[in-house]
Steps between C-alpha positions, in 0.01 A plus 500: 500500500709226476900488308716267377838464606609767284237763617269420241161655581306081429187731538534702146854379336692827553800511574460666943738571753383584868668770657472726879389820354537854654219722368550808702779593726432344873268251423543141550593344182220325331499184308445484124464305210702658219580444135880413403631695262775366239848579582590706220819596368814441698227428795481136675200340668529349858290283710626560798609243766529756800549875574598674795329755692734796509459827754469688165174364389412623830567861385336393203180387630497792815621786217835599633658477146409771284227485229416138546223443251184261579494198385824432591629068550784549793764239508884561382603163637397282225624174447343259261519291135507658145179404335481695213761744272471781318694593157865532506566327856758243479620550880277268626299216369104347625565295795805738656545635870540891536439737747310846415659736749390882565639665241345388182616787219673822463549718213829369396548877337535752849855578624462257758402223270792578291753502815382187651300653765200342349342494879513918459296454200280779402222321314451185703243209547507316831351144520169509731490857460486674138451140380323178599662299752541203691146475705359306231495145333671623193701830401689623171831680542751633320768203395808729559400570873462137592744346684598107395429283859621170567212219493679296806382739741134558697362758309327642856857514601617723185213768500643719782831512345354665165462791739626487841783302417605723209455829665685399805777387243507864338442651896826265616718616212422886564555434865851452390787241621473588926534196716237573715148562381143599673171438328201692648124313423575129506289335229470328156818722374698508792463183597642399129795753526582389821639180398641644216676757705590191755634299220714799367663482872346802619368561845150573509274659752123473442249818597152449555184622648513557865410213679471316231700204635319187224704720232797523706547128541462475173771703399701326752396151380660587125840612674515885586683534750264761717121620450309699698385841446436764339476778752791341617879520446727230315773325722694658280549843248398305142726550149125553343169459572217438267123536563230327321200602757336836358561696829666846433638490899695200452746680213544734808552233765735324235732784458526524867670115491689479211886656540735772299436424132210300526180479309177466535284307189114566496424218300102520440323695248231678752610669854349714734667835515826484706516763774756796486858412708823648611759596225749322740340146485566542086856638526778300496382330171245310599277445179116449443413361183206365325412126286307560213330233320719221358711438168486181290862478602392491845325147378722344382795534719291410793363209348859413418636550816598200728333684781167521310539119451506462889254654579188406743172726439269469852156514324107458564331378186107679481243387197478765225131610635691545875702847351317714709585275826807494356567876497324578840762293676755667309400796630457406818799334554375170584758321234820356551649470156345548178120456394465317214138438290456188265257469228 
């Protein structure tokens, strides 16, 4: 079958969109030809330009989320051009930049909706998870959850920011105001909130696999000031600490570094279980706290931010039909940066 630019199926006049299909949990993703459905109301069509590959489609795709529900399109890390509106947007017009981050509705009537805690939300739909995402030629999203993007930058270089960028924003304001920072599992969001971190002044020490030294020279190559790690100890006891590899020991081995007062942010949305610990290494107000999800605030003052504007996303661009490679070296660790498919 052959398309037009568009993703016009030239073969039978539909309107198609391909897309990297998971049709059971822990199977490679398969891909398929696909109808596109109309945006409708409130709704916006994308063809998308690029979309990251985020460690959450991996608990998509291996079933470490609850209830995932084949066929599922990961991706959360959309960015792309408006090709189509449904009735009553005015937000955006046909030709527009947005991004289509991972959370794509709430309820808008729970008691977190109504206290701007719309992250908390009880009723939620998550991009690439409870609705189609990003692994595809074309997706339709809800216009409120889109996030306006600039059109002067690589859209490659924007993907990983619609994710890993924004949660390491929300991570690096729960962390708190310390001077000196540690970030355990160096990849596609640490190696974003480093720099912002860096930028903000602070003193950053990068954590990473043991032994891993091709992640620790990357960390050192963006500025920290010390990587090496994670069985190890930091040069010196951290203001906070947040941990974006879904290890359970490291919150352990965290609170062991970070001093009197300080906290500890588990920043991803799946974690092994952490192991039981001393009272003693919690007293003294040391904090562990959690990240959940994202707000559309969360968008929009990162995207405003002069440290968003600076910036530079390491990433290795794969074809659409390369997702599966894609996600194995995600797995595997063999990335430095962010994975990033293009249609």
């Amino acid at each position: 079958m052959t398309t037009d630019g568009d993703g016009m199926a030239a073969t039978s006049g539909r309107r198609s969109k391909r897309a990297m299909v998971l049709e059971a949990v822990g199977t490679p993703l398969r891909l398929v030809w696909l109808d596109r459905p109309a945006p409708g109301p409130g709704d916006i069509e994308v063809r998308v330009e690029a979309c990251g590959v985020c460690r959450t489609d991996l608990h998509v795709v291996d079933g470490e989320l609850p209830e995932v529900r084949p066929p599922v399109i990961p991706g959360h890390e959309v960015v792309g051009r408006v090709v189509a509106l449904g009735a009553g947007v005015d937000a955006f017009h046909i030709g527009d930049r947005v991004g289509i981050p991972w959370l794509g509705g709430t309820c808008q009537v729970c008691e977190f909706c109504r206290e701007g805690r719309e992250n908390l939300c009880d009723a939620p739909e998550f991009t690439g998870y409870t609705r189609p995402g990003g692994f595809a030629s074309h997706v339709v999203a809800h216009a409120a959850y889109c996030v306006p993007l600039p059109t002067d930058r690589d859209a490659v270089a924007l993907a990983p920011l619609l994710c890993a960028g924004l949660i390491g924003w929300r991570s690096l304001r729960r962390a708190g105001s310390g001077r000196c920072l540690g970030l355990y599992g160096f990849g596609a969001a640490a190696h974003l909130v480093a720099q912002v971190a860096i930028a903000e002044g602070r003193t950053v020490y990068a954590f990473t696999r043991d032994g891993d030294v091709a992640a620790q020279d990357f960390a050192r190559s963006l500025g920290v000031s010390w990587a090496g790690s994670s069985l190890g100890d930091a040069p010196t006891p951290l203001d906070a600490a947040i941990i974006f590899a879904p290890d359970g020991d490291l919150v352990v081995r965290a609170l062991r570094q970070v001093k009197k007062g300080g906290r500890v942010v588990c920043a991803g949305i799946h974690m092994s279980d952490i192991p039981a610990f001393p009272y003693r290494w919690l007293w003294e107000e040391r904090e562990i706290v959690s990240v959940a999800n994202l707000t559309r605030d969360d968008g929009k003052s990162f995207f405003a931010s002069p440290q968003c504007a600076g910036l530079r996303a390491t990433t290795r661009v794969y074809k659409l039909e390369q997702a599966n490679q894609a996600l194995d070296d995600l797995r595997s660790g063999h990335l430095t940066g962010a994975a990033v498919l293009v249609p």
